[in-house]
C-alpha positions as a Markdown table, in Angstrom:
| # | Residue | x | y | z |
|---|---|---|---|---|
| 1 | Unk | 0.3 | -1.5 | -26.3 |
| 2 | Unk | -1.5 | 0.0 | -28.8 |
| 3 | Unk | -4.3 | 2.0 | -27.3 |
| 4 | Unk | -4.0 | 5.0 | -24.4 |
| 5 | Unk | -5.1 | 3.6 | -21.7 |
| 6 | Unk | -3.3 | 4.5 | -18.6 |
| 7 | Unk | -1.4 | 2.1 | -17.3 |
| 8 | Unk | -0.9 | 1.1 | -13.3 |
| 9 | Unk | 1.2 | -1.7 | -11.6 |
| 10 | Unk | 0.1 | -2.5 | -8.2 |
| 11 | Unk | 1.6 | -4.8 | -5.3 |
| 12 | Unk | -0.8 | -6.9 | -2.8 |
| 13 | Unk | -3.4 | -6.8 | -5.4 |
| 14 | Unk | -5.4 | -9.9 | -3.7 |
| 15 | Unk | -5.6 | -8.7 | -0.7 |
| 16 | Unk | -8.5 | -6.0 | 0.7 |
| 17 | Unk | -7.1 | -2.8 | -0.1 |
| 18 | Unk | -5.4 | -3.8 | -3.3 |
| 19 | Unk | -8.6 | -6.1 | -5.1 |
| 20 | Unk | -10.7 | -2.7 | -4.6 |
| 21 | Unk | -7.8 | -0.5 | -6.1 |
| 22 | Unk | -7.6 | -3.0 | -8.8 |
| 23 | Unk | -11.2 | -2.5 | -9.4 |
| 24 | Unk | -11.7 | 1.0 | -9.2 |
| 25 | Unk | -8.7 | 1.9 | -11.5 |
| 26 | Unk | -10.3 | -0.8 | -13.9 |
| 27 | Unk | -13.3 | 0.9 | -13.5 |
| 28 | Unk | -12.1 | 3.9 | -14.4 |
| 29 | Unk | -10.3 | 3.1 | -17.3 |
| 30 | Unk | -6.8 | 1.8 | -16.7 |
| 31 | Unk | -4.9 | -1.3 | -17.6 |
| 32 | Unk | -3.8 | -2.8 | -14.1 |
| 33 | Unk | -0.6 | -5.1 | -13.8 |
| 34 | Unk | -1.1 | -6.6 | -10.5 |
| 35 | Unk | 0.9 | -8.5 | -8.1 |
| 36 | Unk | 0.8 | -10.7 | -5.1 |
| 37 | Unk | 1.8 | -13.9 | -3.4 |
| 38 | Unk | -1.6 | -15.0 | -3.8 |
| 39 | Unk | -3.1 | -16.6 | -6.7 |
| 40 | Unk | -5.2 | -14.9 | -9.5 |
| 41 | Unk | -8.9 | -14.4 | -8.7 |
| 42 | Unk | -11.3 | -14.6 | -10.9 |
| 43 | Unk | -12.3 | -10.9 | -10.6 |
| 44 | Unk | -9.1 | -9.7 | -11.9 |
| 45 | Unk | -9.7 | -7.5 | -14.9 |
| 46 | Unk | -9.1 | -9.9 | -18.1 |
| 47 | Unk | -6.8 | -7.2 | -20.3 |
| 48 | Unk | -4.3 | -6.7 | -17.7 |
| 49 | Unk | -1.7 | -8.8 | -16.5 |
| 50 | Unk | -1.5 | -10.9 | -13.1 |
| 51 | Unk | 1.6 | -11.7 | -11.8 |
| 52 | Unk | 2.2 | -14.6 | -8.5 |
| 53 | Unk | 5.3 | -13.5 | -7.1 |
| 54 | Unk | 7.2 | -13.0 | -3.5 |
| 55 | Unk | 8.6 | -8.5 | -3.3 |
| 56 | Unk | 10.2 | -9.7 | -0.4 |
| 57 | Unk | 13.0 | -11.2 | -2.8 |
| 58 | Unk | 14.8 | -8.8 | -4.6 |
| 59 | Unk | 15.3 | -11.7 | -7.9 |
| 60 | Unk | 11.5 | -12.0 | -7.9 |
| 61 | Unk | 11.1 | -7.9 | -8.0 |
| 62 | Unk | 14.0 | -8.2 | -10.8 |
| 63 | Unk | 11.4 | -11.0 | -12.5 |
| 64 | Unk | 8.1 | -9.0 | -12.2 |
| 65 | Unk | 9.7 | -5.7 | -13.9 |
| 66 | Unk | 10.9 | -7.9 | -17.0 |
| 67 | Unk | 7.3 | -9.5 | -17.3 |
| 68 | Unk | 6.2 | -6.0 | -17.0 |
| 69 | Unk | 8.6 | -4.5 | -19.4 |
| 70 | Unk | 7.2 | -6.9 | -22.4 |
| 71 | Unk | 3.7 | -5.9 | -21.6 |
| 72 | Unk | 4.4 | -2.2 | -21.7 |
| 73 | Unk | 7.0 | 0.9 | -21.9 |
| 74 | Unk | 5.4 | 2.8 | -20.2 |
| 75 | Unk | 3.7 | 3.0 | -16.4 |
| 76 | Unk | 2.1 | 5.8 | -15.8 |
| 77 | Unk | 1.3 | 4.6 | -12.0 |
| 78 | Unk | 2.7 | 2.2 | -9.6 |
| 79 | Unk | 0.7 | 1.3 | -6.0 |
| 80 | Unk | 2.9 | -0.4 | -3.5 |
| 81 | Unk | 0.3 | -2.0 | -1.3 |
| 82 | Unk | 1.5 | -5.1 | -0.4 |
| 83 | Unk | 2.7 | -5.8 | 3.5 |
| 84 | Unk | 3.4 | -8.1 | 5.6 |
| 85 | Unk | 2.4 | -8.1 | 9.6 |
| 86 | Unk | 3.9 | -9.7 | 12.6 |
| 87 | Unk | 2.0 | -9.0 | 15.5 |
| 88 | Unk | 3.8 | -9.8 | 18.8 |
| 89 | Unk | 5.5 | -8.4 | 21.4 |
| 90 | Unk | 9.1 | -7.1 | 20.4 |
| 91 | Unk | 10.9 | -9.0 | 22.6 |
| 92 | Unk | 9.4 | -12.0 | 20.9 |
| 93 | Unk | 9.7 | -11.0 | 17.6 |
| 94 | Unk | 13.1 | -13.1 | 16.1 |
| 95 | Unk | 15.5 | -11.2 | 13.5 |
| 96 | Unk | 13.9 | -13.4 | 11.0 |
| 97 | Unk | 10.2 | -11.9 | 11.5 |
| 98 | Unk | 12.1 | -8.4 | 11.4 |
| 99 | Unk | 14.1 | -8.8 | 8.5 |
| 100 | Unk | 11.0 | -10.4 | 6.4 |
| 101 | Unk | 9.1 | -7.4 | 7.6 |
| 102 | Unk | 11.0 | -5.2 | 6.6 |
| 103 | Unk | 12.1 | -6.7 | 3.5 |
| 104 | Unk | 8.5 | -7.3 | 2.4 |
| 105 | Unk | 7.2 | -3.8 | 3.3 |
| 106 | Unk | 10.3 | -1.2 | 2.9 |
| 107 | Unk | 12.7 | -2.6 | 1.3 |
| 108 | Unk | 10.5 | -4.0 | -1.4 |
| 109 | Unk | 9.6 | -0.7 | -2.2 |
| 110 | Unk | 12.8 | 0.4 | -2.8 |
| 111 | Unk | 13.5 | -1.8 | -4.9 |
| 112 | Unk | 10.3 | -1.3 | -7.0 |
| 113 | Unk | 10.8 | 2.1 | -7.3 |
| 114 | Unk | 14.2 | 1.8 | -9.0 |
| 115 | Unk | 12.9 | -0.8 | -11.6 |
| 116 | Unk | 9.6 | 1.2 | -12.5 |
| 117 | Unk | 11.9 | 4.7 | -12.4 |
| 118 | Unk | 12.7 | 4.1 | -16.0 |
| 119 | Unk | 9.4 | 3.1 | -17.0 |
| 120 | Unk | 7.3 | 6.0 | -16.0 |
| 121 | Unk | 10.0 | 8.4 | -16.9 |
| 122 | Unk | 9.6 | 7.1 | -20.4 |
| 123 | Unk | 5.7 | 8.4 | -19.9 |
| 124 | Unk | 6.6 | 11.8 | -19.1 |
| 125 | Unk | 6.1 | 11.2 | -15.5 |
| 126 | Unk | 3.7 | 9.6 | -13.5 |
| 127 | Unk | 2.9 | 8.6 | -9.7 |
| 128 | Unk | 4.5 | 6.6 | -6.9 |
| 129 | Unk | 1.5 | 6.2 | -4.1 |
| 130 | Unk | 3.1 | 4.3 | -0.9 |
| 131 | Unk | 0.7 | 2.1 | 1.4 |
| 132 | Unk | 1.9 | 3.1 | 4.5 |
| 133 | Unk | -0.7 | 3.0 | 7.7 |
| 134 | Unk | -1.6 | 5.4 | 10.8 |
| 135 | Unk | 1.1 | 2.9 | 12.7 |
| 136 | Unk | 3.6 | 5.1 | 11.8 |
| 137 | Unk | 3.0 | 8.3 | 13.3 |
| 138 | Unk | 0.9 | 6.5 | 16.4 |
| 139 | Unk | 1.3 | 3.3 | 17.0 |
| 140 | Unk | -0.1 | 0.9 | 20.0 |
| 141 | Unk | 2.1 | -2.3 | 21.5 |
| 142 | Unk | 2.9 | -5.5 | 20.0 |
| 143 | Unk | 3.4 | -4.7 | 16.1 |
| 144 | Unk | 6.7 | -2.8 | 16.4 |
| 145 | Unk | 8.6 | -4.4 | 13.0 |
| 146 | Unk | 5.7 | -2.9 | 11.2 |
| 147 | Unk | 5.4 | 0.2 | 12.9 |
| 148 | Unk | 9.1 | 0.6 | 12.1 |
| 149 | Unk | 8.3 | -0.4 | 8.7 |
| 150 | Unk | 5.9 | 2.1 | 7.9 |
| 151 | Unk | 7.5 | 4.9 | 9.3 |
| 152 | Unk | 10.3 | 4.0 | 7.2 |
| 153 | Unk | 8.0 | 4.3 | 4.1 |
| 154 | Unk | 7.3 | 8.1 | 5.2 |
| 155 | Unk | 11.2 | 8.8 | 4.7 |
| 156 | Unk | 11.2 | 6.9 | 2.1 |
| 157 | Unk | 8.5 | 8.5 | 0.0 |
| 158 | Unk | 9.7 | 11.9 | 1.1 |
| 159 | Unk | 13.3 | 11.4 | -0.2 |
| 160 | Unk | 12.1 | 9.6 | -3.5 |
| 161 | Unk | 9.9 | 12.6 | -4.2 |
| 162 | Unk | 12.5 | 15.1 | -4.5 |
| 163 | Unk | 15.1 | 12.3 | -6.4 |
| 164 | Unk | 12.0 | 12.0 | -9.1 |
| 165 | Unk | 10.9 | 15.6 | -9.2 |
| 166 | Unk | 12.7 | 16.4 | -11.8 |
| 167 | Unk | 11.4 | 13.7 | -13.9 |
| 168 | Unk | 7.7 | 14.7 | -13.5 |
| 169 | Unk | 7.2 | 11.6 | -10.9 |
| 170 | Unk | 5.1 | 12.4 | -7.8 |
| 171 | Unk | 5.2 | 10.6 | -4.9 |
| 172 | Unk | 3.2 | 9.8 | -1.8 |
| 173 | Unk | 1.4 | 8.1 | 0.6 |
| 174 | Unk | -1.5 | 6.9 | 2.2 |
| 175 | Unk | -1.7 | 6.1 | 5.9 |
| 176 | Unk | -5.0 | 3.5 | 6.3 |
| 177 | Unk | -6.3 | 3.3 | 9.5 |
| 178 | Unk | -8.6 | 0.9 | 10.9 |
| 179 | Unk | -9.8 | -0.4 | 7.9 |
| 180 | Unk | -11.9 | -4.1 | 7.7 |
| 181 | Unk | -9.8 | -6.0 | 5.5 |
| 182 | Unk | -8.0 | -9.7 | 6.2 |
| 183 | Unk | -4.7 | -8.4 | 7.5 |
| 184 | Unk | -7.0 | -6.0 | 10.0 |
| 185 | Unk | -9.0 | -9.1 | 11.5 |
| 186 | Unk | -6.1 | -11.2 | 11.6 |
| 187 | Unk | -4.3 | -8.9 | 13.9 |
| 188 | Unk | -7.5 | -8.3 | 16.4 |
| 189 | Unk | -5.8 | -10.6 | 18.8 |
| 190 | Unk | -2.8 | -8.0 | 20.2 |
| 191 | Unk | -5.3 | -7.1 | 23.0 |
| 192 | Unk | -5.9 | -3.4 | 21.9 |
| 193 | Unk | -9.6 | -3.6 | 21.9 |
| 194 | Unk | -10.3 | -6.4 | 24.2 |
| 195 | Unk | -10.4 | -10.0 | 24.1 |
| 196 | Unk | -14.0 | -10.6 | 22.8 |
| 197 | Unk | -15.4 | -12.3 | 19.7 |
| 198 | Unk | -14.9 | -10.6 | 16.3 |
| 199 | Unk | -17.3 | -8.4 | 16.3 |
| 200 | Unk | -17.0 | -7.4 | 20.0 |
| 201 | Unk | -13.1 | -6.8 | 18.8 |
| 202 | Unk | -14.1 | -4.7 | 15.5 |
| 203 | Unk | -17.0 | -3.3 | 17.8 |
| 204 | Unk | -14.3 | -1.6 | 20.6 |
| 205 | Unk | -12.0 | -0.4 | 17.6 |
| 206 | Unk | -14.5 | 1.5 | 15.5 |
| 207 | Unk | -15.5 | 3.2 | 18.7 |
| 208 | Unk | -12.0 | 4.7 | 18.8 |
| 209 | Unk | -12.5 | 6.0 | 15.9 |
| 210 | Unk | -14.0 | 10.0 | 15.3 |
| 211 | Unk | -16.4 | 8.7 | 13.1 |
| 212 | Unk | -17.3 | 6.1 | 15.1 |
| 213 | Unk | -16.8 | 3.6 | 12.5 |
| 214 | Unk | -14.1 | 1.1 | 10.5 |
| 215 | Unk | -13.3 | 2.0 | 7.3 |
| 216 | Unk | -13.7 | 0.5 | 4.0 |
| 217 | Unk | -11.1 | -1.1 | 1.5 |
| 218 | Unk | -12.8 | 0.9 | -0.9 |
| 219 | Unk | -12.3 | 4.1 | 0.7 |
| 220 | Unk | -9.0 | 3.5 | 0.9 |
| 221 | Unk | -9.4 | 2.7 | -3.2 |
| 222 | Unk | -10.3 | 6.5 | -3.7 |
| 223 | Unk | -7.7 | 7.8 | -1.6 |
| 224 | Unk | -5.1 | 6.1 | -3.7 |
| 225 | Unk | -6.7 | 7.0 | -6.7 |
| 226 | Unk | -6.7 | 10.9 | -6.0 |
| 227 | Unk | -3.0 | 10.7 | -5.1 |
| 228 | Unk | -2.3 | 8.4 | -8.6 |
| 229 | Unk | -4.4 | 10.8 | -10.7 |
| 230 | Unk | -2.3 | 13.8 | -12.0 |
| 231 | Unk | -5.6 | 15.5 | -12.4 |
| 232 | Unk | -6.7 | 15.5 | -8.9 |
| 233 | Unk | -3.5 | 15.7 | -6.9 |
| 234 | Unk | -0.7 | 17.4 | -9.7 |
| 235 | Unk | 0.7 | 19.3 | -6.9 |
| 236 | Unk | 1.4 | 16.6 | -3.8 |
| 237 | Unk | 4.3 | 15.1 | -3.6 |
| 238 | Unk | 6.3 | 13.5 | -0.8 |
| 239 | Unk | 3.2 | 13.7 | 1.4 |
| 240 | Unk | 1.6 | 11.4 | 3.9 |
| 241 | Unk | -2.3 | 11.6 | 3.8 |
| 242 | Unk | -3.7 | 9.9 | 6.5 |
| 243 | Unk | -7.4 | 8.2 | 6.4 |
| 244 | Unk | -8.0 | 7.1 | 9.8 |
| 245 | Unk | -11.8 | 8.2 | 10.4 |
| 246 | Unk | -10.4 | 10.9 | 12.5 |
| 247 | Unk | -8.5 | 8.3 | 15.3 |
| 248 | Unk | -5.4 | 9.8 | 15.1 |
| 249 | Unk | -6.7 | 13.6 | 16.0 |
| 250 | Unk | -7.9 | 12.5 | 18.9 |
| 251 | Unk | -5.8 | 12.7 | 22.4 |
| 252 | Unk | -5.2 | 9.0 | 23.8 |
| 253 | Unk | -5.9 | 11.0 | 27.0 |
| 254 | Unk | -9.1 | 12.4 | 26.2 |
């Protein structure tokens, strides 16, 4: 690369949280490598770098870092957003579903964050910013593999944050709430808020919130950015912020 652009890699970059990260960081000046199971869409910032691939596979991971590697040496951020859901009850949730769960959302990571170690050491440091989600410190029935998953992540990040420390590489997470995106709707059906339409369904769940409403992708965007941005957030590491519209200060008894 020859100009100074910061550069960041994200995963789940097609879906809602990650297209609005993709744009924001774009926005504000960044080169964006993203990455998703899904294919390219046409908003996708045209001097960055799209790649269609599965994290769940450890040989795809191993094939994303060597596309990456001859578009840059250097990362100076790296999102891992992408996530995979089953919603069901755990005694009907196979070893299959678990494993895929947790290889698509933990162990992905893991991976990830051993490939990219090299590549934003060679910046001088950088940031590591987990999506993890409110499920793992409170979580409600029928989406225990990715409860599990995302509580993981909070170790995870924890332990990764002192490992990288010395290298100048922060790292932490963000805990979404309720926020509208695909993976939100498409999980409305567990019974939490009722058995209504949509609306009715996104209705009963933004009540539960503080603020009395769902969040955005976009908000989500800016949380992610503050924690990527060694500006803003130069002394967080290994901490879980959690943007929830205030649901998880409330007492379920209340």
């Amino acid at each position: 690369m020859t100009d100074k652009s910061p550069i960041l890699l994200i995963t789940g970059a097609a879906g809602g949280i990650g297209r609005s990260t993709v744009a924001l960081f774009a926005e504000k000046g960044w080169k964006v490598i993203g990455v998703d199971r899904q294919p390219k869409y046409d908003e996708f910032p045209p001097d960055g770098i799209y790649i269609q691939a599965d994290i769940s596979r450890p040989e795809e991971n191993e094939a994303i870092y060597a596309q990456v590697s001859a578009f840059t040496d250097t990362l100076d951020a790296v999102v891992n957003n992408a996530a995979l859901q089953v919603a069901k009850p755990l005694v009907e949730t196979t070893v299959e579903e678990w494993d895929l769960v947790m290889a698509s959302n933990l162990r992905s990571v893991f991976i990830s964050s051993k490939l990219a170690y090299p590549l934003l050491k060679a910046e001088g440091g950088g940031a590591i910013v987990i999506t993890s989600s409110v499920h793992a410190v409170a979580t409600s029935a029928n989406i225990a593999a990715y409860a599990a998953s995302k509580g993981g992540l909070l170790a995870l990040t924890r332990a990764m944050a002192i490992e990288f420390a010395p290298d100048d590489i922060r790292v932490n997470a963000v805990l979404p709430g309720a926020v509208d995106t695909p993976m939100l709707r498409a999980g409305l059906g567990r019974g939490h808020v009722g058995h209504g339409d949509i609306q009715e369904r996104l209705d009963n769940l933004a009540r539960k919130t503080v603020n009395g409403r769902i969040g955005t992708p976009e908000e989500i965007a800016h949380a992610i950015y503050f924690l990527a941005d060694n500006t803003q957030s130069s002394f967080m590491t290994g901490q879980a912020l959690i943007v929830d519209g205030g649901a998880t200060c409330r007492l379920s008894t209340e």
